[in-house]
N, C-alpha and C positions, 0 to 999 in steps of 0.2 A: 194836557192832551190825554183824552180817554186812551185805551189799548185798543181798541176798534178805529179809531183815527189813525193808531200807532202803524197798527196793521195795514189799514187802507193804505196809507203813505208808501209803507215799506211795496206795496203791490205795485202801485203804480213806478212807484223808481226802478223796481227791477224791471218792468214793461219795458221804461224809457232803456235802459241802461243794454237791452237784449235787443231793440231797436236799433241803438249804435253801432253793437256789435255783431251783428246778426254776422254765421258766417267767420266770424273773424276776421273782418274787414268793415270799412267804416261806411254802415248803409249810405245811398243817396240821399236816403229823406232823411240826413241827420236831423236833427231838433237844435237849431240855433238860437231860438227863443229862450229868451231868461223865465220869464212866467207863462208856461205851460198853461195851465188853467184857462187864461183867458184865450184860448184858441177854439173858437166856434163855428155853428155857419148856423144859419135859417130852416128852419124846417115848416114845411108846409103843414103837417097835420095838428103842427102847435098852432099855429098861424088860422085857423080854417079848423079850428079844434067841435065845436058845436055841432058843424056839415060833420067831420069825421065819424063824429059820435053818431048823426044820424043817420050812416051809411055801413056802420056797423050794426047796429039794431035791428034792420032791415035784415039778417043772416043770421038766425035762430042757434045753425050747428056752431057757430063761433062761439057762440054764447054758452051753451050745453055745455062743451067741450072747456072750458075756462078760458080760451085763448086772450091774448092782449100783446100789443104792439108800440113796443117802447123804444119811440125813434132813437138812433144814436151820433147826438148833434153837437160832440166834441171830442175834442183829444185826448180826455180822460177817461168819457164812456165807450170811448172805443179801448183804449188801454184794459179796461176794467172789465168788458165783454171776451175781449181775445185772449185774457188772462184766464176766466170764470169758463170758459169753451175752451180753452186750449187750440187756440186757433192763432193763424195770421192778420186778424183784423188792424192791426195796425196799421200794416204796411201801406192802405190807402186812405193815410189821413191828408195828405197832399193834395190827394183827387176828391175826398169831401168839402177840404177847403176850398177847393177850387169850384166845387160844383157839379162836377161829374158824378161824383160817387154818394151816395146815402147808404146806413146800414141802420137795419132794424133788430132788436132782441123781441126775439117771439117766444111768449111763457104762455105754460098751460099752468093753470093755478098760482101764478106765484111762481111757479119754477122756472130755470131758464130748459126751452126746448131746442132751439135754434136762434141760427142767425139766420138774416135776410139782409141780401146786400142788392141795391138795382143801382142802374149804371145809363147813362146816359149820352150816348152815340152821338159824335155831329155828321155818321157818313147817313144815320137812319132817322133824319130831319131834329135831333134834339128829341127824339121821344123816349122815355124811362121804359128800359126794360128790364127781366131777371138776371144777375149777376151771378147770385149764388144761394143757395141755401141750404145751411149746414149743419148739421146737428154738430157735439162736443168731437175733438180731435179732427173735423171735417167729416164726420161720418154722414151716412145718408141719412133724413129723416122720412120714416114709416108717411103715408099716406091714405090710410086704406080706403075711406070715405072721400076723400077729394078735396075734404074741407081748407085742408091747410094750399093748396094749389087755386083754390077760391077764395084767401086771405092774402095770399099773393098777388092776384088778381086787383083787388078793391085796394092794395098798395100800391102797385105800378099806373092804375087806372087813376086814383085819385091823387099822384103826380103828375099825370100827364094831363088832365083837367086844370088842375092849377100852375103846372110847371111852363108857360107860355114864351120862358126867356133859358138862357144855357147858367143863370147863373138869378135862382128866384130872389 
């Protein structure tokens, strides 16, 4: 095992292990699965990847700006993002699993800028709307041009185009 594997490992276990404990009491959403890894769900923009591409293209400032949207469609890349943000993302892996919940890593260049979390309501007919979105620690992120509010946008819209059932 390289030391980058070493590393990676060692992140993720502390994830898991601060999950358990969160608190000092033994979360709900314990992890009683023996192999973690394989806990996933569906994601549309993988799914529907080529339309994606072509509805990002269409919006010049994303492009400028370096943005990119790298869905987060497991229990490790969610470990892995709330780790690298310093954030709670974990905490709704249950409700990803389940279908409710999607979170996305938004980088500009290559870098991590935010999270994007959308969430999907059964009092508001099953339609994806904004959850959260959060730069590192939860802080707010800058907007000044509106771009990144129009990338959230052609997220929740291009769920809700393809999202037709409470669990795609």
């Amino acid at each position: 095992m390289r030391m980058s594997e070493i590393a990676s490992e060692l992140v993720r276990a502390l994830a898991y292990r601060a999950l358990r404990t969160r608190k000092g009491a033994a979360h709900p959403d314990t992890l009683a699965v023996r192999n973690r890894s394989t806990i996933n769900w569906p994601c549309l923009i993988a799914k529907h990847h080529a339309l994606w591409e072509e509805v990002i293209a269409d919006h010049t400032p994303i492009h400028e700006q370096g943005l990119a949207v790298l869905p987060l469609n497991s229990l490790d890349a969610l470990a892995a993002e709330g780790l690298a943000m310093h954030h709670c993302l974990l905490d709704y892996w249950a409700d990803a699993e389940r279908g409710s919940f999607r979170a996305f890593s938004v980088r500009r260049f290559g870098e991590r800028l935010a999270t994007l979390g959308i969430w999907r309501s059964a009092e508001d007919r099953g339609m994806w709307s904004l959850h959260e979105f959060v730069g590192k620690r939860n802080a707010a992120v800058l907007d000044d041009d509106r771009t990144l509010s129009a990338l959230i946008g052609i997220v929740t819209g291009f769920y809700n185009y393809f999202g037709a059932s409470v669990v795609e």
